[in-house]
C-alpha positions in Angstrom: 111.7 111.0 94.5 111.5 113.7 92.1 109.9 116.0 94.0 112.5 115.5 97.0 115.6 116.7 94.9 113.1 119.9 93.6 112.9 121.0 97.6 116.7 119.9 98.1 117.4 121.9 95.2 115.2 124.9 96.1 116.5 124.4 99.5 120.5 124.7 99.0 119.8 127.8 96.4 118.2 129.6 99.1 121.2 128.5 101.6 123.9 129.7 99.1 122.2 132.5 98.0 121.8 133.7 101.5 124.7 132.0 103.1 127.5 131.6 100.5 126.9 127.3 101.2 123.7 124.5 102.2 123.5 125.3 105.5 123.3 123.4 109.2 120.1 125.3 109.5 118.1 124.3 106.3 119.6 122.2 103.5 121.5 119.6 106.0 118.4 118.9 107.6 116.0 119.0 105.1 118.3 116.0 103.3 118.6 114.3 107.1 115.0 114.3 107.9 113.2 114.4 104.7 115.3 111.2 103.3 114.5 109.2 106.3 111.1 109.9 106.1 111.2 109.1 102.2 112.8 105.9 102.9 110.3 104.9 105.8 107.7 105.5 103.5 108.8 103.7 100.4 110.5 100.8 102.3 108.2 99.8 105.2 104.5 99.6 104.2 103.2 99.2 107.8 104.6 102.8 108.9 103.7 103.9 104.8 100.9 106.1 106.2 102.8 108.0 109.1 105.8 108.7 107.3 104.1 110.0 104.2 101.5 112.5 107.1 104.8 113.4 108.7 106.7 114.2 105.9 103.9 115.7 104.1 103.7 117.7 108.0 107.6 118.9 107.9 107.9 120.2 104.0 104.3 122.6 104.6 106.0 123.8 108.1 109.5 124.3 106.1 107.5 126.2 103.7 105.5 128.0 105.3 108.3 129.3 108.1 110.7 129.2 106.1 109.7 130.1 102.4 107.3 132.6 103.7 107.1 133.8 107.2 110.8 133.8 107.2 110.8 136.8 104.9 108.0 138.9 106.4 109.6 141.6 108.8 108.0 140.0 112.0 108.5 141.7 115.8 109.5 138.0 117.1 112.6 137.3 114.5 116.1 137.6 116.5 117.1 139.3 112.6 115.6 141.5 110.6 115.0 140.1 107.0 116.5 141.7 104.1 113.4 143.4 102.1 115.1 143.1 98.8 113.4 141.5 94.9 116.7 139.4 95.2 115.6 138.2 98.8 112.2 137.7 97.4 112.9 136.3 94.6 115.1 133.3 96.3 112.5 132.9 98.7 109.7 132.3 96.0 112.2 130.2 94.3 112.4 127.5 97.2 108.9 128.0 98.4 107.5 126.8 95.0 110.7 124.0 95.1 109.0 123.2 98.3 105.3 123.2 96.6 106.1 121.0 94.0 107.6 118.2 96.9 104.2 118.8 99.0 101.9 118.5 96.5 103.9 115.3 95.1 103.0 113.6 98.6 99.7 114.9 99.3 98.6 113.4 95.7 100.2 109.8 96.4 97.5 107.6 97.3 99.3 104.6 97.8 102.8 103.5 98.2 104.3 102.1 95.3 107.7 100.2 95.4 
C-alpha cells in the first residue's frame, strides 16, 4: 500500500507540475486502475496472481512511457517535450515514485491479508 501512494504521489507532482492539477490523462487513472488492481489482489486470492502480473505490467508501461519515453524528443509525439532540468527533474521525480511501487510488487511473493 505504501508503495501505491509513492506512484500516486510521484504521479500528481508530475501532473501539477506540468499541468497546474492531477490530470485525466495520468493521476485519475493511475488511482482508477492501479487501486482496482490493488484491491483484486489483496482481496481475492484466486485472481492474487493475475492482478499482481497486471499491475506489476501497467506501473513498468506507466514508467517507462511515461517517466521516460515521454521526455525524449521522439519523431512520433503529437508535442514536443519541453527539454528543460525542471522538466527533467519532475520526470525523474515520478519515474523513481513509480520504481519504488514496481519493485514493491515484483518482491511480494505472496499475498498477505
Amino acid at each position: 500500500m505504501a508503495g501505491y501512494v509513492i506512484a500516486v504521489g510521484g504521479t500528481a507532482l508530475h501532473d501539477v507540475a506540468e499541468f497546474g492539477a492531477p490530470s485525466i490523462q495520468n493521476t485519475i487513472p493511475f488511482v482508477i486502475l492501479a487501486g482496482a488492481l490493488l484491491f483484486v489482489w489483496r482481496r481475492w486470492p484466486r485472481l492474487a496472481r493475475a492482478a499482481q502480473i497486471t499491475l506489476f505490467a501497467f506501473v513498468m508501461l506507466a514508467l517507462i512511457g511515461g517517466g521516460v519515453a515521454s521526455v525524449l524528443p521522439l519523431a512520433f509525439w503529437p508535442w514536443k517535450p519541453e527539454q528543460s532540468a525542471e522538466h527533467y527533474l519532475v520526470h525523474v521525480a515520478w519515474t523513481i515514485s513509480l520504481a519504488v511501487f514496481a519493485w514493491m510488487i515484483f518482491k511480494q511473493k505472496r499475498v498477505t491479508a
